[in-house]
N, C-alpha and C positions, 0 to 999 in steps of 0.2 A: 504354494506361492513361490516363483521365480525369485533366486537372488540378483542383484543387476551386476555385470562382468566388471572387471579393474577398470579394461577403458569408461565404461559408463561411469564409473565412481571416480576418476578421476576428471572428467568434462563437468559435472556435476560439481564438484568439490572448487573446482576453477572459475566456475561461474555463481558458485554461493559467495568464495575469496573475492571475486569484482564488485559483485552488488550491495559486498557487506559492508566495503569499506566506500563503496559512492553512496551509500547512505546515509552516511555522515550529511552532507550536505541538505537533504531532505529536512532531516529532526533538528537541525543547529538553528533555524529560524525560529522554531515557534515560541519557544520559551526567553527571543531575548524581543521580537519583534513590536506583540501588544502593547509591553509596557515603554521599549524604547520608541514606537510611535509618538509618545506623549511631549516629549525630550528633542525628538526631530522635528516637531509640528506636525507628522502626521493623522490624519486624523481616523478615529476606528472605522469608519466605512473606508477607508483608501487600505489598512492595513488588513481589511477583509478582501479587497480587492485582489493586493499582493498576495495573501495567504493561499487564495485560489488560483491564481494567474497560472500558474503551473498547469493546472487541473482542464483551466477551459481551453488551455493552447493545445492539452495533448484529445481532447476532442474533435479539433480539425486534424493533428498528426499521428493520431493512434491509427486509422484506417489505410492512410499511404503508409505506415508503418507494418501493418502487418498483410499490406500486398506487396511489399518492398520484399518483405521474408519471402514468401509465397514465390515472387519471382527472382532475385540474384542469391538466396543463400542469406543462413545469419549471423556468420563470422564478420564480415564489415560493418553491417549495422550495428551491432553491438559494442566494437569496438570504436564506431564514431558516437555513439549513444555514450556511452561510458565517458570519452571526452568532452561532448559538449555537457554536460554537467560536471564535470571541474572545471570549467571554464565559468560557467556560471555559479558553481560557490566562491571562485575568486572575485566576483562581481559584488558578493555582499559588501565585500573590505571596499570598492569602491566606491560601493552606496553612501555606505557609512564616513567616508572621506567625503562625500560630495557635499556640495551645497545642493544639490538635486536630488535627495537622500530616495523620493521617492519613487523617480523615474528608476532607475540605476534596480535600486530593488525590482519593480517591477518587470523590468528587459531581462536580468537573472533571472526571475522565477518563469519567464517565458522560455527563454532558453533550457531553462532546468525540465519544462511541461515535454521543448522538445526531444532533450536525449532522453527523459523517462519513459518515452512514449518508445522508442527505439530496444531500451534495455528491457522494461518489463515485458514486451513483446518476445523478445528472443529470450529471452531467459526459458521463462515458458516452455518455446515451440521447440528448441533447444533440446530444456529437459522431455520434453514427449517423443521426442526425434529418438532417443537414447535408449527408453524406460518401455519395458513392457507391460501390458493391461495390468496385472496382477499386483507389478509391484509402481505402477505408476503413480497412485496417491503417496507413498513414501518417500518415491523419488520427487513429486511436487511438492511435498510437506519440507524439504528440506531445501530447497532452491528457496520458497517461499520465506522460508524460517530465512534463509540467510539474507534475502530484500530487508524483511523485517528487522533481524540484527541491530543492523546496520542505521535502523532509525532512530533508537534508543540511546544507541552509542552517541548520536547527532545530538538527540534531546539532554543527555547528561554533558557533553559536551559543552551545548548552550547554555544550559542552567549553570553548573556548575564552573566551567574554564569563564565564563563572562565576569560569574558574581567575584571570581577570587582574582583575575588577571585583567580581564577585561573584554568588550565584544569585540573590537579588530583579532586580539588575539585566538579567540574561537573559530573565528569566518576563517580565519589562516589557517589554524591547524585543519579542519575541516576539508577547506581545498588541500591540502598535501595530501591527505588519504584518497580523495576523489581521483587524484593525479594516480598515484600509487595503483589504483582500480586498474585506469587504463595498461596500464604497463603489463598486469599481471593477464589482463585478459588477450593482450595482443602475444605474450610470450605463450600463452599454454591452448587458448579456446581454439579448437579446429572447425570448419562447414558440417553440417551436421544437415543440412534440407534439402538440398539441389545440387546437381551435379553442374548441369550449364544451365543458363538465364533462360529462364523462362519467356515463353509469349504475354505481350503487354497485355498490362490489364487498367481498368482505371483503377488510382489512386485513391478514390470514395467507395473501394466496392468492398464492403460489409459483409460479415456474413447474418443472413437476416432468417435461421432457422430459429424454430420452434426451442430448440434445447440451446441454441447462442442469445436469443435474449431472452428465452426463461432465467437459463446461469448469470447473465450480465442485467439481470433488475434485481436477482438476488444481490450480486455485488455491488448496485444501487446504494443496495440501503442500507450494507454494512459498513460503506466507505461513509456515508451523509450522517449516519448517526458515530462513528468510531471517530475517523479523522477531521469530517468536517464541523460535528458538535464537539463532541467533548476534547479537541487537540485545540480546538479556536477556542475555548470558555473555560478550560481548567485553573489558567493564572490568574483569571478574573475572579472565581469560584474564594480560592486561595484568598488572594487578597480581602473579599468580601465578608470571607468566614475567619479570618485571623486565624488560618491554621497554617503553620510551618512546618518542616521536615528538616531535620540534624540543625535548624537555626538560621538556616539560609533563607532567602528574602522568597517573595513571591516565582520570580524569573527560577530559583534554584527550586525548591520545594518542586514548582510542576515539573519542571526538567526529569525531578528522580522521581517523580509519580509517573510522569508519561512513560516514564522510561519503563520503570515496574508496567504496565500494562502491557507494552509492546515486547517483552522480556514472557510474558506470560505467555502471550500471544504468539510468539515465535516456538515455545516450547509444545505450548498446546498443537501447532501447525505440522510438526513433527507427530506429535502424537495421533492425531484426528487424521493424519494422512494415513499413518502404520495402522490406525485401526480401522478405517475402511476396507485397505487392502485386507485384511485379517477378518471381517465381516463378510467380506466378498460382496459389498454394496455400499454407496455412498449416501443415500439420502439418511437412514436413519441416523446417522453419525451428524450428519447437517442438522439436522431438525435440534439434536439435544443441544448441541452447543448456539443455536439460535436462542433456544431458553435460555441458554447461562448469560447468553448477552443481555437478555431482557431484564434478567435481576440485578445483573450487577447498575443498567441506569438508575434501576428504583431505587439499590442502598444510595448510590451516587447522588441522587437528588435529597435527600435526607438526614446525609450524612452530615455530621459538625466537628467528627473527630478526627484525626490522621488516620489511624488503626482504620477507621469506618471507610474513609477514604481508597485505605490500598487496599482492604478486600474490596472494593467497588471495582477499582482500575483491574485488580488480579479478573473478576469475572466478568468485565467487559473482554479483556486481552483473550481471555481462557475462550472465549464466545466466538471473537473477531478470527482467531488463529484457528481453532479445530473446525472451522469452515473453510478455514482458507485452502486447504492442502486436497479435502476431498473436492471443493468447487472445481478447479482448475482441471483435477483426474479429472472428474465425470467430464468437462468440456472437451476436453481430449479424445474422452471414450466415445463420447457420440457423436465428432466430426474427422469426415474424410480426411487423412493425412495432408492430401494436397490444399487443404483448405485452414489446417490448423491454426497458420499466422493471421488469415482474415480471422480468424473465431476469437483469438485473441484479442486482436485489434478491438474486435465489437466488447467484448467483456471489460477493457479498460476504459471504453468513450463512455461505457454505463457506470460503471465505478466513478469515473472523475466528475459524473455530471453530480453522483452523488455527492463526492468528496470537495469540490466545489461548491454547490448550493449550501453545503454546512455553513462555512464561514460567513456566507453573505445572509441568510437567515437568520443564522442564531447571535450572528454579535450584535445587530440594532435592536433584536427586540426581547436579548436578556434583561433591558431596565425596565419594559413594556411589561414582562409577560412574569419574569422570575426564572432564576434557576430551576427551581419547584418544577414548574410546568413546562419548560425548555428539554428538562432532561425526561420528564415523564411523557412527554412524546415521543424522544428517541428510544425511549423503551416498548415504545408501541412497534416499531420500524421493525425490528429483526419477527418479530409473530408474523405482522405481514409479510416479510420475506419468504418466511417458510411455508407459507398459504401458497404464495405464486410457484414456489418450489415445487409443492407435492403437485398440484393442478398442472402444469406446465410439463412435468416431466411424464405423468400417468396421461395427456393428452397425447404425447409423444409414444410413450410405449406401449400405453394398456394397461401399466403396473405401478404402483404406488410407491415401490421399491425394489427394482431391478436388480439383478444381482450385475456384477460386476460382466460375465459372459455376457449377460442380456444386451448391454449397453455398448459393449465396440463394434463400431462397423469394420 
């Protein structure tokens, strides 16, 4: 296995430092938004609205997002990416000032759908622009680790800087690190995809192979069961079950559980990437950590105790993460360079539709259905992922389990 050269580890390390600290913005809503819903008048279908807004906006702009890359290069997009989501985490403080608490949120989390759609694209095409076959899942595991970071930090954040200071004071800090992002990305990040602009293309054009929406229904229903169930139901869960964390109220408690999971999640990302490479194949790596995700829902639904709790979150996160780092390799490996940004683009409009529908599913009809049975479907979600995995990718090559050589064009 290739080690990757200074320059690649420092473009890499630049682009972990941007993403890690604009994701702040990301994780600071969830743990104060449910329950200050109730407080602003809004009401839990509007706050599942909000919660997703992000998600359904970057479904119209993930696809002009990753032809954007495809034809001017990803140094600008990224770095207007990166600003238009501090602009939109300073909108929360506006919300929360407004008499229009709902609108305000809502237009933030649109804004925020669009610069994520711009950053998590190039991050990506970015890191693949840089990394060779060999050592490409460690160099994704680690880009990805630092997206993820950077969510956690949002969620302890929220939970924790709201319950002891207050929520304007959180949205604030929040925004100043998202600021901070851009600054570091416009001082260090160099062009890494095109030399001059490319011939136009349309704006909707998707990559629509076999191995981009195999990989992107995988990412379906890691984002619909991760971010969209258990990130939208966890304070509820809390609340419901009278269990607390160091004493802190519901909003705190999930904040450091969420936080523990996407901390797992980011370590395992790093891991699961260094051990595909090291395998010299990604599917079996994917497959075992689709398991881990599936049991940590089952204790999740079950669970009564905190202890029960953060092993649930640890092997949801452990599940979420060591798929994350080989997903992204293997989309890599199996598409034309010139095409990488579209393949991205299509891999996040399937993630968001998943991580979208979470919110809007699971919060009306947690009083209908129970936690019980809420979470014990999303435990069904990652087995079917790894069905359309193995099928999807052996229609593609022949092989069940490619080695790493097999897979780059």
């Amino acid at each position: 296995m290739s080690l990757p050269s200074a320059s690649s580890n420092r473009i890499v390390l630049a682009v972990v430092a941007s993403t890690f600290f604009v994701g702040f913005g990301g994780g600071v809503i969830f743990p104060i938004l449910p329950n200050l819903g109730e407080v602003l008048g809004i009401s839990a279908f509007m706050v599942g609205v909000i919660l997703s807004a992000n998600r359904f906006t970057r479904l119209v702009a993930n696809a002009p997002a990753g032809v954007l890359i495809d034809r001017i290069g990803t140094r600008t997009p990224f770095i207007a990416g990166l600003a238009i989501e501090a602009v939109a985490t300073f909108m929360y403080v506006v919300a929360i000032l407004s008499s229009l608490p709902e609108f305000w949120f809502l237009i933030a989390r649109i804004l925020w759908g669009i610069g994520s759609a711009l950053v998590f694209a190039t991050a990506y095409t970015i890191t693949a622009d840089v990394s060779e076959a060999d050592s490409r899942g460690t160099s994704m595991g680690i880009v990805r680790a630092g997206i993820t970071f950077g969510f956690p930090a949002g969620l302890v954040l929220g939970g924790v800087v709201s319950d002891l200071w207050g929520n304007v004071e959180a949205f604030v800090l929040a925004a100043s690190f998202a600021g901070l992002a851009s600054v570091i990305a416009y001082l260090i990040v160099p062009e890494t995809h095109v030399e001059d602009e490319q011939e136009s293309v349309k704006p909707w054009d998707l990559e629509t192979t076999l191995p981009a929406l195999t990989i992107g229904l995988v990412n379906f229903g890691l984002y619909f069961a991760y971010i969209g169930v258990l990130f939208s139901t966890l304070v509820l869960l809390l609340g419901e079950r009278s269990i607390t964390v160091f004493g802190l109220d519901a909003q705190g408690s999930s904040g450091m559980l969420m936080a523990i999971t996407v901390l797992a999640g980011s370590v395992f990302t790093l891991g699961g990437g260094a051990l595909s490479d090291s395998v010299g194949a990604r599917v079996p790596v994917m497959l075992a950590f689709l398991v881990t995700s599936c049991l940590g829902f089952v204790v999740l639904a079950f669970g009564s105790r905190v202890e029960v709790l953060v092993l649930a979150c640890i092997l949801i996160g452990a599940g979420q993460g060591g798929v994350g780092g080989p997903l992204t390799a293997l989309l890599a490996d199996l598409t034309p360079e010139d095409r990488v940004g579209r393949a991205m683009g299509t891999n996040n409009v399937l993630g968001d539709v998943g991580g979208g529908l979470g919110p809007l599913v699971s919060l009306p009809l947690i009083d209908v259905l129970g936690f019980e049975l809420i979470y014990g479907i999303s435990a069904v979600v990652p087995m079917l992922a790894g069905v359309v995995l193995v099928v999807g990718i052996y229609a593609h090559t022949g092989r069940l389990s490619p080695t790493i050589s097999e897979s780059v064009n």
